[in-house]
Each structure stands twice: as C-alpha cells, then as structure tokens.
C-alpha angles and dihedrals in degrees: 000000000000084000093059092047087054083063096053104043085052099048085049094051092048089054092049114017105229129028136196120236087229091053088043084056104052082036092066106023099240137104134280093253093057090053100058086036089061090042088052101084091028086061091047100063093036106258099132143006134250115217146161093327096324143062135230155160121312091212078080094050096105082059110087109240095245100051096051077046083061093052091053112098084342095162087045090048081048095054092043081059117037083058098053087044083066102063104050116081139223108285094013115138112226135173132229132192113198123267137114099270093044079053092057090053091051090058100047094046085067092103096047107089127221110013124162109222131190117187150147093211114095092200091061088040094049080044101052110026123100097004121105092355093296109169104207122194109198119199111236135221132084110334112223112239095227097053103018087224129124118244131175141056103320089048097054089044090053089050103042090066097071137066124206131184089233120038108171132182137182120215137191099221134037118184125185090219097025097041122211112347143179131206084222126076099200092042094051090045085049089046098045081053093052093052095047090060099055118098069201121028125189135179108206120194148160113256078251095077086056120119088359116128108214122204094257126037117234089191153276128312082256102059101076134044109234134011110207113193136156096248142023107277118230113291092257087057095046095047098045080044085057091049106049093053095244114135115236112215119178124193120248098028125108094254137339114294 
C-alpha cells in the first residue's frame, strides 16, 4: 500500500507543485502520521522535498519558500487584500506579521501616505519603507531564511509596545473547534502579539487554510475581530465565526456577511 501511495503523492506534486501534509492526508485518506511516514523514504533519496508543513519537487528548490508561497492562490491573496486595503485610511498606524497574504497588503497599501507600519517581516518592510512618508518600525532579531522575517523574544517585546489601529495577520490553519492556528511556535506567539495590539484585529487568509489543524494554536475564533477571506468558509467555520462575535468579510462581495 505505502508504494501506491507513493504513486499517488508524487503524481499530485507533479501536478501542483507543493502540497500540504494536511492536504496529503485528506487526499489519501489517511492520518497525519501515514503521511509523514510515506514521505519519509521519498525524502531520503531525494525524490522530493520537505518544507514549511508540505513537501514538494526538488526541481523548485533554486526558488526561495516564500516566494513559490506567494505564487500559491496568488489572485485569491490580491483580492483579500485589495479589499482590506480599502478600509484603512491616510496617516493610520497598522501591524503586520509575515506571511504571503500580509505581503499582498503591503503591496496594495502603496498608494495609501503616511502610514505608520510595524512588522517582522523584511519584505513588507523593503515594500512599504521610504516611499509616501511612510514611518516603518521592523521588528529585530535573527531573520529566517525561508521567510527573511524576525521572530523570539526580542521580536514580540519590540512589537508589544505599540498600538496600532490595524494589526493583520495571515495563518496557515483555521479550525472551527481549534481556531486559527500556525505549524510554526515562534510564528503563532508573534501572531497572537500582533492581534492583541489592534483597536481592530483582523486574520486574513486564502478558503485553502480552511478545516486544516495546524501544529500551534493562534488563537480562538473569539480572539480577533474580523476574518477576511476570498470565499464563505464551510457552515461549521462560519457558525462558530458567528458565535464567537467575530465579523466574517469575504473579498469580492458587496459587503461582509
């Protein structure tokens, strides 16, 4: 059997490239556990690669992580937000944790002035900094050379003495029971930071992230203010959304639901 599922995991990376573990899984229909215990030898000789909670082809190994992360859902990432661009103002102060979708905001916020930005990520630092009297505060510390952002102690202290009228991060799991969730400890501590500091907080993330159970919990539905994604989440996520108090906005309709 683990042969034929060899089979399978490398048929569905070469159709797409990279695959989540979680998505291996329900893929499959098998646990977690099976999974990594198929990738296992498949990692060993080479024939595939293991990364940031999924695995994939070694023929993308000369692109960095976070850029091929980028080209995942990319038009879905755009219209997240394009439509949370929308709602922050000239002069406002916001935060940003790293991740592909924060950097899309960053790019659509280059035609806002004056914001003030505070971030551990040093590609919506590099977007936003010296342009339109922009003031950016970057987190400091050792920058992770998947991502180039600035994670630990020293990073979470920098942050937690602002407050900002935004703070936005992006996650790689959202549960209906678990909450919003990450594969990655220093990145969820940094995350459940950013939210705290936001007269507004918001978790903005792609339908894909949607029913997977990542390794750390962010924290619950009711520890932000508004999820904006690019399409309703399944009935179980939007109730306990609804529940919980927390406003449910998705990209491309006429208003939040």
């Amino acid at each position: 059997m683990p042969s034929k599922r060899h089979g399978e995991i490398l048929r569905l990376l070469h159709e797409e490239g990279t695959v989540t573990i979680a998505s291996l899984a329900d893929r499959l229909g098998v646990s977690l556990e099976t999974v990594r215990r198929d990738v296992k030898p498949l990692t060993s000789d080479g024939s595939i690669l293991k990364m940031h909670g999924a695995v994939g082809l070694p023929s993308m190994a000369g692109e960095a992580p976070f850029e091929r992360r980028m080209r995942e859902n990319a038009d879905a990432k755009r219209a997240i937000a394009r439509m949370v661009a929308a709602t922050i103002r000239d002069g406002e102060a916001i935060m940003l944790d790293t991740g592909t979708t924060t950097s899309f905001l960053a790019r659509e916020l280059l035609g806002h002035r004056r914001l003030t930005v505070v971030t551990n990520s040093s590609d919506i630092a590099r977007t936003l900094a010296t342009v339109n009297g922009n003031k950016v505060y970057m987190a400091g510390g050792e920058l992770r050379s998947d991502s180039g952002a600035a994670f630990g102690v020293s990073a979470i202290a920098f942050v937690s003495r602002f407050s900002v009228s935004h703070a936005v991060i992006s996650t790689g799991a959202v549960d209906a029971v678990t909450g919003v969730m990450d594969y990655d400890l220093d990145e969820a501590e940094f995350a459940r930071m950013v939210l705290s500091r936001g007269q507004r907080s918001l978790v903005i993330t792609d339908h894909t992230k949607f029913g997977r159970q990542g390794l750390v919990q962010v924290c619950g539905l009711d520890g932000f203010s508004e999820l904006v994604t690019d399409r309703p989440p399944p009935h179980a996520i939007a109730a306990a959304l609804e529940q919980a108090g927390a406003r449910l906005s998705i990209a491309g309709s006429e208003s939040g639901i």
